[in-house]
C-alpha positions, 0 to 999 in steps of 0.5 A: 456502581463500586464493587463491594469493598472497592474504593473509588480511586481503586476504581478509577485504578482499575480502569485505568490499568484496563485502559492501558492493556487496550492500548497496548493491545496490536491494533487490528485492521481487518478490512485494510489488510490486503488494501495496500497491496492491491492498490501497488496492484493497479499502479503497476497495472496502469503503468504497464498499460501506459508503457504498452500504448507507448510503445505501440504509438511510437514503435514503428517510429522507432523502428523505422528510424536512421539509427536502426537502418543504417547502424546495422550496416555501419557495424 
């Protein structure tokens, strides 16, 4: 339906222009505001996790090793 007086191509011009100040409008993303940051989160949580395993299976290993048995008494 045109309003009274109002053309269809001032319509179309209309709905264009209103159109146009929707996109220009920032996109809000309310959901995913504070996604990005919790999913860097659990990447660090996991990697710190693994490094902690690491070094419990492999620590004795090291400590126990010539290089820090004998290094010590060689300085």
């Amino acid at each position: 339906m045109l309003d009274q007086g109002e053309t269809s191509q001032g319509s179309i011009y209309t709905m264009k222009r209103k159109l146009a100040a929707l996109r220009a409008l920032p996109h809000r993303r309310d959901g995913e505001a504070g996604q990005g940051l919790a999913e860097y989160a659990l990447i660090l949580a996991f990697i710190a996790l693994v490094c902690i395993l690491a070094l419990q299976q492999f620590g004795a290993a090291i400590a126990n090793s010539p290089g820090f048995t004998q290094l010590p008494s060689l300085l």
